[in-house]
C-alpha positions as MATLAB code, in Angstrom:
seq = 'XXXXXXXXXXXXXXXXXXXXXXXXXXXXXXXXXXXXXXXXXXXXXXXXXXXXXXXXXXXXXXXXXXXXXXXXXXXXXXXXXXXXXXXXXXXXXXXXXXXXXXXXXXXXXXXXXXXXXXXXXXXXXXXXXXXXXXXXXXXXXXXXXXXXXXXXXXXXXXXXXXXXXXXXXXXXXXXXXXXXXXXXXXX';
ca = [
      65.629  159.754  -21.051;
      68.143  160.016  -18.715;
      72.230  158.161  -19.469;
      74.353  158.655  -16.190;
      78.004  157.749  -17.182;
      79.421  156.819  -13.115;
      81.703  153.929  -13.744;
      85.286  154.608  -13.424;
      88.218  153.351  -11.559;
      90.901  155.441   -9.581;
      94.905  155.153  -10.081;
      97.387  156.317   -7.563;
     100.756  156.721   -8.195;
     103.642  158.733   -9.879;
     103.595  158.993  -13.579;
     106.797  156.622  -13.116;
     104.906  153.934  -11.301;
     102.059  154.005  -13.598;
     102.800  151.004  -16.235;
     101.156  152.100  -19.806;
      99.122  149.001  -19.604;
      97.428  150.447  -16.490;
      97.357  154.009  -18.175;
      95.392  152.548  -21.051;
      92.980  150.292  -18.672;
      92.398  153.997  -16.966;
      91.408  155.570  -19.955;
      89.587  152.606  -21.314;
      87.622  152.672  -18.138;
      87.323  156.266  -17.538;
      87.272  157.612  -20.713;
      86.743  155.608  -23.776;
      84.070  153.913  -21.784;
      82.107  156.519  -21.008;
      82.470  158.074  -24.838;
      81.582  154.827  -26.001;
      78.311  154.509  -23.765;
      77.238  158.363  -24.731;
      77.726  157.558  -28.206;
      75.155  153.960  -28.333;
      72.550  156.202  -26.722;
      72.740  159.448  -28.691;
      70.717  158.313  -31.679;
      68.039  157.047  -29.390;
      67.796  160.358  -27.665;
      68.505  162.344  -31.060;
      65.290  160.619  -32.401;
      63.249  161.633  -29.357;
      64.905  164.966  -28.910;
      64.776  164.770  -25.399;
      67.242  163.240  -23.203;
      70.268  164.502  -20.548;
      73.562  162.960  -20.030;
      75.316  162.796  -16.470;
      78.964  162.176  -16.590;
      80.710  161.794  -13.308;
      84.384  163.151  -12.939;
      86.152  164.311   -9.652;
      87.072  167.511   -8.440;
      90.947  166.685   -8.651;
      90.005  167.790  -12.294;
      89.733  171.534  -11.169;
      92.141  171.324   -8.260;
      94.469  168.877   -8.944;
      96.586  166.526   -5.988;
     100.182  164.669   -6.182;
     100.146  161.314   -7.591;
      96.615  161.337   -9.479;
      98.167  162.197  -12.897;
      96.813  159.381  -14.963;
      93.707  159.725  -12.893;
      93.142  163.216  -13.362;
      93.821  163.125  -17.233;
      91.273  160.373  -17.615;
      88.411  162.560  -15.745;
      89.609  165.894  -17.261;
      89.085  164.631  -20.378;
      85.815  164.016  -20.356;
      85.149  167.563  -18.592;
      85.968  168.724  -21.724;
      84.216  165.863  -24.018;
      80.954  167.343  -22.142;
      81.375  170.448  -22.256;
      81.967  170.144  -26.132;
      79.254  167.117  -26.396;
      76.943  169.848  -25.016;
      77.362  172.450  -27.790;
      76.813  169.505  -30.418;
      74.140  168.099  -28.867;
      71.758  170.912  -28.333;
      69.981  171.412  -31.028;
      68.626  168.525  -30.311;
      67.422  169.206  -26.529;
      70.153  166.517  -25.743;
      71.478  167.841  -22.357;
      74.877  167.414  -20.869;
      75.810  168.242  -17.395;
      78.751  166.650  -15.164;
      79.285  166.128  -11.527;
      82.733  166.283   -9.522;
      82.858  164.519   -6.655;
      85.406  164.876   -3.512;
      87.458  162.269   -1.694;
      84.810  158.934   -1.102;
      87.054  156.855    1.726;
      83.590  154.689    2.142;
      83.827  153.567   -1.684;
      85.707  150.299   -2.939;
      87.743  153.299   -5.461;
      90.932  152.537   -3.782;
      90.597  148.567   -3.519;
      89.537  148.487   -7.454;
      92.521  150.891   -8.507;
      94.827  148.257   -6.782;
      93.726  145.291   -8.938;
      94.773  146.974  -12.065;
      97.842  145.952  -11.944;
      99.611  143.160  -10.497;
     101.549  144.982   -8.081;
      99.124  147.087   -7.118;
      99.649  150.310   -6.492;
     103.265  149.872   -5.251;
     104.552  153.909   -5.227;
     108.172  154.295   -6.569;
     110.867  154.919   -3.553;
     111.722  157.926   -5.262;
     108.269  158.974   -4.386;
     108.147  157.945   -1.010;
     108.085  161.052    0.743;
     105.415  162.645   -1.191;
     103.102  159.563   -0.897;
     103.498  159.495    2.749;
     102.680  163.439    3.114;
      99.524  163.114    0.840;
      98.238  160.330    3.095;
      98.737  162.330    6.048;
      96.891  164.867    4.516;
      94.374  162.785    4.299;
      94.260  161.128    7.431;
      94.057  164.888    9.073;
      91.387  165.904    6.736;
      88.154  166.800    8.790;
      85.561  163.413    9.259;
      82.975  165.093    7.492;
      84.973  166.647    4.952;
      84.358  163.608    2.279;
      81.924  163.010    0.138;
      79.311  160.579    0.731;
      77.891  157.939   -1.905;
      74.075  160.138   -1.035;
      76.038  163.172   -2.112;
      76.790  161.669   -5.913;
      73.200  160.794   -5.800;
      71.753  163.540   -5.062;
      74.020  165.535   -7.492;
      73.111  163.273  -10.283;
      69.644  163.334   -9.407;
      69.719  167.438   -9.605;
      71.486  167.174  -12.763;
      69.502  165.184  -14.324;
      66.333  166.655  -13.356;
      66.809  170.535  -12.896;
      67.289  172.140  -16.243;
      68.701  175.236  -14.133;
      72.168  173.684  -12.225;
      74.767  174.154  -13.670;
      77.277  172.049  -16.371;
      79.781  171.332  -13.032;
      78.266  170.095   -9.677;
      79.999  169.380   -7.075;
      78.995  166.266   -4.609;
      80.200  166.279   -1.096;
      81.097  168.795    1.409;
      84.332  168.700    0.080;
      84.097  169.039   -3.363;
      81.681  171.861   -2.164;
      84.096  173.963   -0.578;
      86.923  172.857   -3.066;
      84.708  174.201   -5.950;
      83.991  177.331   -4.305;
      87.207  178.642   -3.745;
      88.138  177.335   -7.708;
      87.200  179.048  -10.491;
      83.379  179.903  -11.007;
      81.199  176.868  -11.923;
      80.186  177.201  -16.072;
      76.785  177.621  -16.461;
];
């Protein structure tokens, strides 16, 4: 009995580029969604006592990055739904671990994001300078420093299957190395 919570969509821009009906389609998505999904399954798994629950987040969650505000709130969130949802739920053997992946440049994240809104993802002037240095960033960032679709995979697969990892797994080399110089994973 196994739920794995991955769907989400990404948002990039300043807080002053973000309109509130994008902001709510993030949450809706990224948040709500993923509550709402949990909650459908949990008397199924209550019944059986048995079950684990994967929820997928990002690592911008414990090291966060310019212009991923409404992004980041969206994921945080449910890092901290979990970790709560895992205190209710185990008295019941219900499990609850999540995994944080890194930067996926292979994924259709970006392309999705844009289609929220009609403008896409049209950064503020204002913010102009800050976009362009976080792209650079990016573009300077090592190849294999990324994380791979396999890497989410395999992290889910661990989580869901290994009663000994941990409630935060990174996925990908760079949420790997972005983890371990953040503060200590919670067991």
């Amino acid at each position: 009995d196994i739920l794995v919570n991955n769907a989400g969509v990404g948002w990039l821009n300043a807080l002053e580029g973000s309109p509130v009906d994008v902001i709510r389609k993030v949450f809706e998505t990224n948040t709500i969604g993923v509550m709402a999904l949990t909650q459908a399954f949990l008397p199924q798994f209550r019944a059986r006592r048995a079950g684990m629950i994967v929820n997928v987040t990002s690592t911008v969650t414990v090291s966060p990055l310019h212009l991923l505000s409404v992004y980041t709130a969206s994921k945080a969130a449910i890092n901290a739904f979990s970790e709560c949802l895992a205190l209710e739920l185990a008295p019941f053997d219900i499990g609850v671990r999540l995994v944080l992946p890194g930067r996926a440049p292979t994924t259709d994240f970006g392309k999705n994001a844009a289609s929220l809104s009609p403008d896409g993802m049209t950064i503020p002037e204002t913010y102009k300078e800050i976009a362009d240095a976080v792209f650079a960033e990016w573009a300077a960032a090592p190849a294999d420093m990324v994380t791979r679709p396999q890497d989410v995979a395999d992290a889910v697969y661990r989580a869901a299957t290994d009663a000994s990892t941990p409630m935060r797994s990174p996925a990908g080399a760079d949420a790997e190395a972005l983890m371990s110089e953040s503060r200590p994973a919670l067991a």
